[in-house]
N, C-alpha and C positions, 0 to 999 in steps of 0.2 A: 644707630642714628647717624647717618652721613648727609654731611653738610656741605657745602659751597668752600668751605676752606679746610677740609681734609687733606691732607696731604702725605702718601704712603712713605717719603722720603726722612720728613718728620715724626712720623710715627712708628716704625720702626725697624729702623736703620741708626748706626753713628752721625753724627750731624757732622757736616765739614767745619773746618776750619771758620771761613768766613759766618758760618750760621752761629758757628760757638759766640762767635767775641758780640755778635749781634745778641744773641739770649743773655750774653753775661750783661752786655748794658742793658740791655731792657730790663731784666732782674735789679742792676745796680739803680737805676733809677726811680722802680718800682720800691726799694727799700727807703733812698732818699724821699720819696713822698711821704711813706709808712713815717718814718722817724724823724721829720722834719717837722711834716703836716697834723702828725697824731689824728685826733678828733676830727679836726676842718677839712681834711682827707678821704675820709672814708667813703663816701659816697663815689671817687672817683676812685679810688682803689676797687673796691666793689667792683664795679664796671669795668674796669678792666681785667678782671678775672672773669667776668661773667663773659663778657667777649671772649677771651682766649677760650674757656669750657663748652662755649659755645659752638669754638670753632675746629676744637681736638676736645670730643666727647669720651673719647678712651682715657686722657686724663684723669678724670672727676675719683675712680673710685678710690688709685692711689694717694692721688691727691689730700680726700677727705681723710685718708686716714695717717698718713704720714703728718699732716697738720694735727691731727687731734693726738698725736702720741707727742708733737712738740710742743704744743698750746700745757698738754699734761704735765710738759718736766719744766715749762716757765711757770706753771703753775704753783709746781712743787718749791721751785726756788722763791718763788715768791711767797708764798705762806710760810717756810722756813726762816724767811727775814734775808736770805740772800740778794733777792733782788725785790726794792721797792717802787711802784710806780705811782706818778703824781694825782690820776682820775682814778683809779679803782685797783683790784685787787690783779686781772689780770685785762686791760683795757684793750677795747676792741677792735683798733688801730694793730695790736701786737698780734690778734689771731687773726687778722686780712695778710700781717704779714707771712705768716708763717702760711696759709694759703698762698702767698705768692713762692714763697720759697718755696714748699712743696711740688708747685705748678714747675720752677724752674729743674727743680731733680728729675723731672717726670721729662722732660725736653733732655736732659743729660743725659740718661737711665744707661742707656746701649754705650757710649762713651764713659762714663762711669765703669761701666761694670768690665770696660775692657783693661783699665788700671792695677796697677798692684794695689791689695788691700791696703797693704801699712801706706802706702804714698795718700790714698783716701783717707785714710784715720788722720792721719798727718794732716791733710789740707782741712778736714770736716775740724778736727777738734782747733784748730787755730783760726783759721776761718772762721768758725762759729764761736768761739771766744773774741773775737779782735772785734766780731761785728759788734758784738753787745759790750766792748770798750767804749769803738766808734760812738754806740748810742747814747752811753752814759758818758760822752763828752760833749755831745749835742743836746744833753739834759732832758733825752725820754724816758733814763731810769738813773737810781740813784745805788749804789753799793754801800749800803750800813755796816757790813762788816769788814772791808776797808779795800784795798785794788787789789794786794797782793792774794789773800785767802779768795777773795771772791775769784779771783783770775784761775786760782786754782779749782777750784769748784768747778765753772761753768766750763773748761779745758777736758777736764773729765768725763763731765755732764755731756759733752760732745764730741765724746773722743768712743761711747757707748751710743749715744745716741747714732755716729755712723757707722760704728760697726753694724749695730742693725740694722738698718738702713740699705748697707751693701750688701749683706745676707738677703734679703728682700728682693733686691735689686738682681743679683743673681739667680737668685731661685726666678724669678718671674722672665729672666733674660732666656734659662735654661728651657722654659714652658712654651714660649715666642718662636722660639729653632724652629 
């Protein structure tokens, strides 16, 4: 399906410079709605992912699944008791995010995969621990088992989380050639 806003440069190619810092705030921004907005959010979360899917239809399948393998390990943490959240067991604010974030890796992919591994584990696993700091400072999750073990946990949790990830990410870079 080719749309109006395909664009070969973005799709697969490394993105420049100036397109990076542009995806990371649009990412950044799209997290600060997620974790700000929660609930009162979603509908325009939504839409903006539907728009972007709409507009880079190669997205979607990476997408769905890289989200549903993170929505799995928030899961995990959360019925463990590691991470509790204030509406539900895993609130639907938190898998538009991880839709959004997935949406963002898929815009990375080729820049990504041109990194050293360990420098990615490095940025995924702190990255993705600090964000879910940041959250549970702005009071969208709570840590019952207290900052230090939880930090250790979810450091880990995403320290696997991107090694797979970059494996994926390669295997798919190498099939693209």
């Amino acid at each position: 399906m080719k749309t109006s806003c395909d664009t070969s440069t973005l799709s697969t190619k490394a993105l420049p410079t100036k397109a990076l810092v542009a995806v990371g705030l649009l990412f950044n921004g799209f997290w600060l709605l997620a974790v700000l907005g929660q609930n009162d959010w979603i509908a325009v979360l939504a839409g903006i992912l539907i728009i972007v899917w709409w507009c880079f239809p190669a997205a979607v399948k990476m997408v769905l699944l890289t989200a549903l393998v993170g929505s799995l390990m928030d899961g995990l943490l959360a019925l463990t008791g590691v991470y509790r959240f204030e509406s539900s067991f895993l609130p639907a604010w938190l898998v538009l995010l991880w839709l959004g974030f997935a949406t963002f890796v898929w815009f990375l992919r080729h820049n990504l995969a041109r990194y050293r591994t360990s420098l990615v584990l490095l940025a995924g696993s702190v990255g993705g621990a600090g964000s879910y700091l940041a959250g549970k400072q702005l009071g969208a999750v709570s840590w019952p088992l207290g900052d230090t073990l939880t930090l250790l946990i979810v450091t880990a949790c995403w320290l696997v989380f991107s090694g797979a990830l970059m494996l994926w990410i390669r295997s798919c870079a190498l099939k693209e050639v």
